[in-house]
Every structure is written in structure tokens, then in C-alpha cells.
MIDOSE-1310 file (N, C-alpha, C; in nm, 2 decimals, decimal comma, always signed):
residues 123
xxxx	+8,18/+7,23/+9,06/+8,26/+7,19/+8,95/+8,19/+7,09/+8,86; +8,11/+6,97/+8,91/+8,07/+6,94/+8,81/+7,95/+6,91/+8,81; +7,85/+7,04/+8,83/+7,71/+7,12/+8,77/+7,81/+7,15/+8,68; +7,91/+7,27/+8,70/+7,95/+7,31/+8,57/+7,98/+7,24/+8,45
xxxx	+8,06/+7,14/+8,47/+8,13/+7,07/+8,37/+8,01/+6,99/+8,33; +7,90/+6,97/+8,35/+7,77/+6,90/+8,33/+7,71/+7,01/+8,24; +7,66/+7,11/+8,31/+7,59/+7,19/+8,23/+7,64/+7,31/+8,09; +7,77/+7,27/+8,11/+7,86/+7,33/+7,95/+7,82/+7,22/+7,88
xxxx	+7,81/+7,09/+7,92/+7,82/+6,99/+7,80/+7,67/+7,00/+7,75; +7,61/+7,03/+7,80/+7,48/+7,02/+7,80/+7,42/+7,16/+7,69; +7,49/+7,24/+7,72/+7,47/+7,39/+7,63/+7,57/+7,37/+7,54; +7,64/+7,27/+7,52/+7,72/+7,28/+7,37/+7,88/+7,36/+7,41
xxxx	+7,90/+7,39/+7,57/+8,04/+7,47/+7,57/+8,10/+7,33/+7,56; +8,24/+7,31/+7,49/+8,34/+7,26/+7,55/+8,44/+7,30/+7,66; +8,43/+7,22/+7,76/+8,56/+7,31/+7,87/+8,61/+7,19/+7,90; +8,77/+7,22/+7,90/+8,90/+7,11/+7,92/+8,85/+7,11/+8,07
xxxx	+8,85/+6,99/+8,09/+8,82/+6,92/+8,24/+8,96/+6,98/+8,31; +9,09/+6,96/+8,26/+9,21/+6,98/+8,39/+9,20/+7,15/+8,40; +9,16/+7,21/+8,27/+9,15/+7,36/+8,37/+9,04/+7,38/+8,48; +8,94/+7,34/+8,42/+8,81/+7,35/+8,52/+8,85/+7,31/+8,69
xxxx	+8,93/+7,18/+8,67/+8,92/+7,14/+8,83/+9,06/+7,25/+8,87; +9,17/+7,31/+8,77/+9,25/+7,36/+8,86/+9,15/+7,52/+8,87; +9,10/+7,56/+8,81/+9,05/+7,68/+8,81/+8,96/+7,70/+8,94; +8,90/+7,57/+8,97/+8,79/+7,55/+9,14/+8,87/+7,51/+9,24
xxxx	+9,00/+7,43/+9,22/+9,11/+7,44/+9,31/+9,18/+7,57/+9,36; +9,15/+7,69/+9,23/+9,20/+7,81/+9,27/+9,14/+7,86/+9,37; +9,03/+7,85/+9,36/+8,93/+7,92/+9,48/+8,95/+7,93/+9,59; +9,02/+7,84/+9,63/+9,08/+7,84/+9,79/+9,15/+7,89/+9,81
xxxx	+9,26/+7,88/+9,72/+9,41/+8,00/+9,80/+9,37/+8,15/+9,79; +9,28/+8,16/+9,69/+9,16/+8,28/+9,68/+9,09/+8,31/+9,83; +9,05/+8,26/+9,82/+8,95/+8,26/+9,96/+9,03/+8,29/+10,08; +9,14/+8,18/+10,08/+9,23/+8,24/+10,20/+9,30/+8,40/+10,18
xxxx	+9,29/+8,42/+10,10/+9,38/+8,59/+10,10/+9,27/+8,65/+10,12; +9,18/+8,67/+10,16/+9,05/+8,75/+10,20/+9,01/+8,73/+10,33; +9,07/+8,58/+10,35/+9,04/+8,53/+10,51/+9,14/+8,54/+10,60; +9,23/+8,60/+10,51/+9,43/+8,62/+10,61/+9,32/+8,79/+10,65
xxxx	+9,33/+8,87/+10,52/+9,27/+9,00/+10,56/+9,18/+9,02/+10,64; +9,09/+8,93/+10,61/+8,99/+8,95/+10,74/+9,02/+8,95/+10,88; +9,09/+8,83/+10,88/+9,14/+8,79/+11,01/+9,24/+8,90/+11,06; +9,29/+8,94/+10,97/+9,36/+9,06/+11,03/+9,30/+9,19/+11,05
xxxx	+9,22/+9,21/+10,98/+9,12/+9,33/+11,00/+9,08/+9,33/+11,17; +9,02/+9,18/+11,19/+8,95/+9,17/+11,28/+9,03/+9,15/+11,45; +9,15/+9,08/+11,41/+9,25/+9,15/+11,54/+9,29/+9,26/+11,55; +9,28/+9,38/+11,44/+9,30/+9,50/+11,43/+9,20/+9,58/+11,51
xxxx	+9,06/+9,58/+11,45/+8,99/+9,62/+11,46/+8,81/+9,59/+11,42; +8,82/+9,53/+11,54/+8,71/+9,40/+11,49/+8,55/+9,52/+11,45; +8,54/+9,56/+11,49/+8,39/+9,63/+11,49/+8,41/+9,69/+11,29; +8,56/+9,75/+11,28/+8,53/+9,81/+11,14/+8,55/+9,69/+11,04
xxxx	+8,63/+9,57/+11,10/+8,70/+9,46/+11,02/+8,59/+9,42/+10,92; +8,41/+9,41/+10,94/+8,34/+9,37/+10,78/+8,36/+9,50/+10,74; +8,29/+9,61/+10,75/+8,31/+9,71/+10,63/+8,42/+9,74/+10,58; +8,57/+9,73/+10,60/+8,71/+9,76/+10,56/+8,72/+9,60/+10,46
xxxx	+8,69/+9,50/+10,47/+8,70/+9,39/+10,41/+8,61/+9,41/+10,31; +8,47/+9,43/+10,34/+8,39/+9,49/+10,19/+8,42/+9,56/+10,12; +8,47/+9,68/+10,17/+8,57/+9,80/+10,09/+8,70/+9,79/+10,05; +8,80/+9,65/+10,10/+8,93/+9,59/+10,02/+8,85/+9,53/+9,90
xxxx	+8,72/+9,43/+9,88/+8,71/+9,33/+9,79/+8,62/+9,41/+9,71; +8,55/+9,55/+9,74/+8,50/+9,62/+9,63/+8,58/+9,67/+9,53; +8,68/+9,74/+9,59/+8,82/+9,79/+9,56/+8,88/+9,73/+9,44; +8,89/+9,57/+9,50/+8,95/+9,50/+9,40/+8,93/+9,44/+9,29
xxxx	+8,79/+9,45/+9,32/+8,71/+9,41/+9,18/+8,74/+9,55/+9,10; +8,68/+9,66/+9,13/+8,72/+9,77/+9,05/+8,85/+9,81/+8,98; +8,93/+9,79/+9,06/+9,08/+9,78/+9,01/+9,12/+9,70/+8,89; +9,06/+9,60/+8,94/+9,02/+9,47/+8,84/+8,97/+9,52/+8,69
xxxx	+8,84/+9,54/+8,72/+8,79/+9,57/+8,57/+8,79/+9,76/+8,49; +8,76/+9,86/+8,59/+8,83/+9,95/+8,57/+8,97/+10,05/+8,51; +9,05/+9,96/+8,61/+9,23/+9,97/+8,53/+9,23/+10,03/+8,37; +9,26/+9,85/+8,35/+9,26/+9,85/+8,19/+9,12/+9,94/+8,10
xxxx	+9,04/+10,02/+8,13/+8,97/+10,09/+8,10/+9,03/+10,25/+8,02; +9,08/+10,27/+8,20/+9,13/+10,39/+8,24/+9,28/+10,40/+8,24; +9,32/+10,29/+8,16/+9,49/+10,29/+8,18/+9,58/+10,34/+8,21; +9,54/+10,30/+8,35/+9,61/+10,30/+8,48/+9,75/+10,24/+8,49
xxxx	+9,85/+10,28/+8,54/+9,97/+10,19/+8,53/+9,99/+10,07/+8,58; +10,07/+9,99/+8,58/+10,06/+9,83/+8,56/+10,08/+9,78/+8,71; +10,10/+9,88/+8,78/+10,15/+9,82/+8,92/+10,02/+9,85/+9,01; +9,92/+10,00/+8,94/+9,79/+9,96/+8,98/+9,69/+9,85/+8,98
xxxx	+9,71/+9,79/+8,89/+9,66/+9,66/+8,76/+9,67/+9,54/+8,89; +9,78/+9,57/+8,90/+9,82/+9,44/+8,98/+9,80/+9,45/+9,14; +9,77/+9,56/+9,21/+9,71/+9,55/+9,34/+9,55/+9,46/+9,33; +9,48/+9,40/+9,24/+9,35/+9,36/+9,28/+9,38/+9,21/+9,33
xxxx	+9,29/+9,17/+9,39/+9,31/+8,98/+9,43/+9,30/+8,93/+9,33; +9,19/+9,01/+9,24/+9,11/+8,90/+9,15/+9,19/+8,93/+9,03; +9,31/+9,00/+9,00/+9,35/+8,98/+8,91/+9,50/+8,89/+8,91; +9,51/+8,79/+9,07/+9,61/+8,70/+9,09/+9,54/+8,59/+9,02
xxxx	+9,41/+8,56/+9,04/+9,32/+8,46/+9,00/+9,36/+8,45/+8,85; +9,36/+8,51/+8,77/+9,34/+8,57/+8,63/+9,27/+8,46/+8,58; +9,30/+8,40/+8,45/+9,20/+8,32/+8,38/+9,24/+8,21/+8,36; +9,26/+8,10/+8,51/+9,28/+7,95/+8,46/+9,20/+7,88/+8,35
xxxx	+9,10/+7,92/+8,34/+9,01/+7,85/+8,26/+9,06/+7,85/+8,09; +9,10/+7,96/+8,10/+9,14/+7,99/+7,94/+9,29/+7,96/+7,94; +9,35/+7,97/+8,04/+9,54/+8,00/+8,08/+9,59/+7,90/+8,14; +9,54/+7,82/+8,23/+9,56/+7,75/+8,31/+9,58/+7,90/+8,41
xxxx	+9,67/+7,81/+8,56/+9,70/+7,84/+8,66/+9,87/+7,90/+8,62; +9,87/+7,98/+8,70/+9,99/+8,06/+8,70/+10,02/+8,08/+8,79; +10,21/+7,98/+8,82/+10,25/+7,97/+8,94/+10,29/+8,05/+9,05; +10,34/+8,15/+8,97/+10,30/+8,29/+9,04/+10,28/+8,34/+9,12
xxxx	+10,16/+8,35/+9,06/+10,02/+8,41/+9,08/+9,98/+8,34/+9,24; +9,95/+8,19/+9,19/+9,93/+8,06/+9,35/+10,06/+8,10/+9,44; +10,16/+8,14/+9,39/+10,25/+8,13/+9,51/+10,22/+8,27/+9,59; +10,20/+8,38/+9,50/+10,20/+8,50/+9,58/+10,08/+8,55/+9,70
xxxx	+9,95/+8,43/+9,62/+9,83/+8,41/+9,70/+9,85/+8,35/+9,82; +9,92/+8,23/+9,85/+9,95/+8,13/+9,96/+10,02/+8,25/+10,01; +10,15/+8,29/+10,00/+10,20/+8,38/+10,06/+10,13/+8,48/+10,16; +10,02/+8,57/+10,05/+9,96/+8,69/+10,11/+9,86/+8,67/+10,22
xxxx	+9,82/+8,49/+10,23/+9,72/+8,42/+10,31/+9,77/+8,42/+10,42; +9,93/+8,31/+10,44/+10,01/+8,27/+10,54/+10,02/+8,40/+10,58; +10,06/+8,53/+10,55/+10,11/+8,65/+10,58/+9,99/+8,76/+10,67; +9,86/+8,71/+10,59/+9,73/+8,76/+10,68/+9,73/+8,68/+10,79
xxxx	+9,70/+8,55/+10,79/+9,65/+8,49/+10,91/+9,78/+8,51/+11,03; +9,92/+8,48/+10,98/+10,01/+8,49/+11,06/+10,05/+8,63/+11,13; +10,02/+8,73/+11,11/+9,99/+8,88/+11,15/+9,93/+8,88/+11,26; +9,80/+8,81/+11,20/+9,66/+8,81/+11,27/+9,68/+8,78/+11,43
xxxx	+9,80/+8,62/+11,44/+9,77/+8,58/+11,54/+9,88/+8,70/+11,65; +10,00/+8,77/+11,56/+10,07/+8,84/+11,63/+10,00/+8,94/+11,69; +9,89/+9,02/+11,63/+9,83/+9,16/+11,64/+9,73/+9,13/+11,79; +9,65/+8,97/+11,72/+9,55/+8,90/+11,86/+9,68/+8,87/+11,99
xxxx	+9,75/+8,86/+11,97/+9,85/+8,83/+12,09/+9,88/+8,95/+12,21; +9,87/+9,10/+12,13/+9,87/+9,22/+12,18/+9,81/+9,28/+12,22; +9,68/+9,17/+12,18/+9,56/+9,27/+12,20/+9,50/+9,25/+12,39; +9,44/+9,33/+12,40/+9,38/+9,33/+12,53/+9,23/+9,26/+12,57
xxx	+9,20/+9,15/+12,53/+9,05/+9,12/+12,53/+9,01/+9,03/+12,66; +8,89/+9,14/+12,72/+8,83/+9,10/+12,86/+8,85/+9,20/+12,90; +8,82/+9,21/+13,02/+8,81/+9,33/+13,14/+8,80/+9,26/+13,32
């Protein structure tokens, strides 16, 4: 965050300091909804859990920028992660958005421990 906020001033960008730090604060509740998935992938089914997580976050980038391309309907639009993120930087943060992220997080990892609980590990 602040290489960035250093190196815009330096190249002549102006960027409002309180989006910047909420926009790098976003990152985490970001992070955890890929780490609820993972984690759930991986009490699911640990051997496929990376390639099924590569193929949710390829997915969602596509969704992401493809959609509005191919004008896809709006409820497609809204299955990607990265379009919970949207554009604090320009928008700010959208409460939303952060709550439905924490949510989808709490909701992966708490799965996770239910699915690990059933599972049969050792011999």
C-alpha cells in the first residue's frame, strides 16, 4: 500500500489515501473467500482441492470480465468473487459486498471443519 501510494505520487497519479488503505484492507476478506473454498475443497477432496480452486478463481475472473461483454444476465454477473471486490478505489468499499464476503468465508471455513469431522483420515 505504500509502494503504491508512493509510486502514484511519483508518476503524477493522484489517489485518495482512505480508498487506497480500504481498497488493501479489502484484500483479506477477499482472500478468505478463496481460503473458506479451499479449505473446503480440501476436506472434500484434498487430491482434486488445487485444480477445482484454480478452476473456481479462473472461472471468476472470466465471469468477471467476459459477462458484461456477452451480456449475460445479471445474476451471472454476480457469481464472480472478484466482482464482490468491485472498485473501492474509484467507489469506495461496499457494505454489501464486505458483508457477503465475511459471510461466504465464515461459511467455507465452517463447512470445512464439519465435512473434516466426517471424514476418515488414517488407517
Amino acid at each position: 500500500m505504500v509502494v503504491l501510494f508512493n509510486a502514484s505520487h511519483a508518476t503524477g497519479i493522484d489517489l485518495d489515501a482512505r480508498h487506497l488503505v480500504e481498497a488493501c484492507l479489502l484484500l483479506i476478506p477477499f482472500a478468505l473467500v478463496f481460503a473458506g473454498a479451499g479449505a473446503l475443497l480440501a476436506a472434500w477432496n484434498p487430491r482434486a482441492a488445487v485444480g477445482l480452486l484454480g478452476a473456481f478463481a479462473f472461472a471468476s475472473y472470466l465471469d468477471n470480465e467476459l459477462a458484461p461483454i456477452f451480456k449475460l444476465p445479471g445474476w451471472v454477473q454476480s457469481l464472480s468473487a472478484f466482482k464482490l471486490v468491485g472498485t473501492p478505489l474509484l467507489n469506495g468499499v461496499d457494505g454489501r459486498s464486505l458483508a457477503l464476503m465475511l459471510l461466504l468465508a465464515l461459511a467455507g471455513l465452517g463447512s470445512s471443519i464439519l465435512v473434516m469431522q466426517r471424514r476418515d483420515v488414517g488407517a
